[in-house]
C-alpha positions in Angstrom: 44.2 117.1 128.3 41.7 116.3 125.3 42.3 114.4 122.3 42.4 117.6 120.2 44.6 119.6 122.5 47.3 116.7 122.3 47.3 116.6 118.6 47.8 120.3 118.4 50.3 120.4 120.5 51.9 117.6 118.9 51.4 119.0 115.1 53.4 122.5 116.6 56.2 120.3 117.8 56.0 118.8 114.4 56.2 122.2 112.6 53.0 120.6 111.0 51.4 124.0 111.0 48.4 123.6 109.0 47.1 120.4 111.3 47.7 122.3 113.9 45.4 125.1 113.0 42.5 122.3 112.2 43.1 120.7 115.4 43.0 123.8 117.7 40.1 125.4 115.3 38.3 122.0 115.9 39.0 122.0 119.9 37.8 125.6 120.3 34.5 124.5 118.1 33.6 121.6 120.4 34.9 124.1 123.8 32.4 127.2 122.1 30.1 124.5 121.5 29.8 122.8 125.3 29.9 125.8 126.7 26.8 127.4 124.7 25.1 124.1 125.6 25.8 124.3 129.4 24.5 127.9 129.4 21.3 126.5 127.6 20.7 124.2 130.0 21.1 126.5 133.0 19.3 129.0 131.7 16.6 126.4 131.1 16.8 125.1 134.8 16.7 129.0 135.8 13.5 129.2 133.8 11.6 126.4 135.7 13.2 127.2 139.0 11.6 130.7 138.7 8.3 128.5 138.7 8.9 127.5 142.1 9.3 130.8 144.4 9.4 130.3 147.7 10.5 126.5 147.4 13.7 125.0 148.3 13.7 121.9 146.7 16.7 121.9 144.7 16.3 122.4 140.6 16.9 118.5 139.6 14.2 117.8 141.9 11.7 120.6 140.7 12.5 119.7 137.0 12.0 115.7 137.8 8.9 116.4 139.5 7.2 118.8 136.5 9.2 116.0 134.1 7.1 113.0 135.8 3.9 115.2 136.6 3.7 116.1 133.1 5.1 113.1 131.2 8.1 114.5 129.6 11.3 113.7 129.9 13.7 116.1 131.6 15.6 117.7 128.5 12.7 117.5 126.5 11.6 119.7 129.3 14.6 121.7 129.2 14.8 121.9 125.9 11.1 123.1 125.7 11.7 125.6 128.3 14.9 127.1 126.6 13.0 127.3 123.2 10.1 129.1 124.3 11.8 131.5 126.1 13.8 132.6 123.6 11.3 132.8 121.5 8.8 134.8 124.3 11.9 137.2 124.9 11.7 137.9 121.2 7.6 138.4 121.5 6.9 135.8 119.3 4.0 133.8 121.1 3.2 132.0 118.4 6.4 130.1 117.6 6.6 129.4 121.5 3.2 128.2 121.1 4.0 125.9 118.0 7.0 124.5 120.0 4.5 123.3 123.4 2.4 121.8 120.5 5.5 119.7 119.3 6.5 118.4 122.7 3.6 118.2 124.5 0.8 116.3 123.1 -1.4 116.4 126.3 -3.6 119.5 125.8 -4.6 119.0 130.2 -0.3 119.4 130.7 0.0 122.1 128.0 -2.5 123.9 129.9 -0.4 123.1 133.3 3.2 123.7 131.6 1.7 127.6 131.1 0.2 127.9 134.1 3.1 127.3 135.5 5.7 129.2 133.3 3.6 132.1 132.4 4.5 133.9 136.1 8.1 133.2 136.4 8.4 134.7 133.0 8.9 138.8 132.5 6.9 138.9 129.3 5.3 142.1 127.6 1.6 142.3 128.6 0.2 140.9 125.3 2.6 138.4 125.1 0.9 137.5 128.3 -2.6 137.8 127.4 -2.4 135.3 124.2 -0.4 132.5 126.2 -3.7 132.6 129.1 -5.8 132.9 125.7 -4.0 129.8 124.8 -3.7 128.0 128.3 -7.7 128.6 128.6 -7.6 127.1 124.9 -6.3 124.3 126.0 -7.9 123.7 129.7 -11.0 123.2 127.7 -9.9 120.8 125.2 
């Protein structure tokens, strides 16, 4: 049992009521909060395991390998992944764009990071068309 679940079961046997609603508001918080991350995270490994169809290399090894391929670290990776696809699901190339810019400095892996999410993406035809725009952008450079 956590640290906060113990105080707030503690603070009820106390009749301390008002700690008691801190310390279970505060343990929901930080269960809301994992949990949210966790999702993030899978989603994020779904993301790049959608890049590698017909593989069966498990996802640690398929996010390790684009992670060391490309430079980046893993959650940088994850995290990179997670942001752009929300922000692609929303249409908004441009802010995905931005956020390859900040993580990536490499324009030779920017161009490979879209090569390789751009298909294991569902994104609206335009969206589509700018982020090759860019990836050809970027191939050049």
């Amino acid at each position: 049992m956590s640290e906060r679940v113990t105080n707030f079961v503690n603070s009820v046997k106390q009749q301390d009521y008002a700690t008691a609603k801190t310390e279970f508001q505060t343990a929901m918080a930080e269960r809301v909060n994992s949990a949210f991350e966790n999702k993030k995270i899978e989603l994020a490994k779904n993301m790049t395991e959608g890049t590698n169809r017909g593989n069966t290399e498990s996802i640690d090894s398929v996010v390790e390998s684009l992670s060391e391929g490309m430079n980046i670290d893993p959650r940088k990776l994850a995290k990179l992944v997670d942001g752009m696809s929300t922000d692609l699901v929303k249409n908004n190339v441009d802010s995905a764009v931005d956020k390859l810019d900040q993580m990536i400095d490499d324009n030779r892996e920017k161009a490979d990071f879209l090569k390789m999410i751009i298909p294991a993406m569902d994104l609206k035809p335009d969206a589509e068309k700018k982020l090759k725009a860019k990836m050809k952008e970027y191939s050049k450079g």
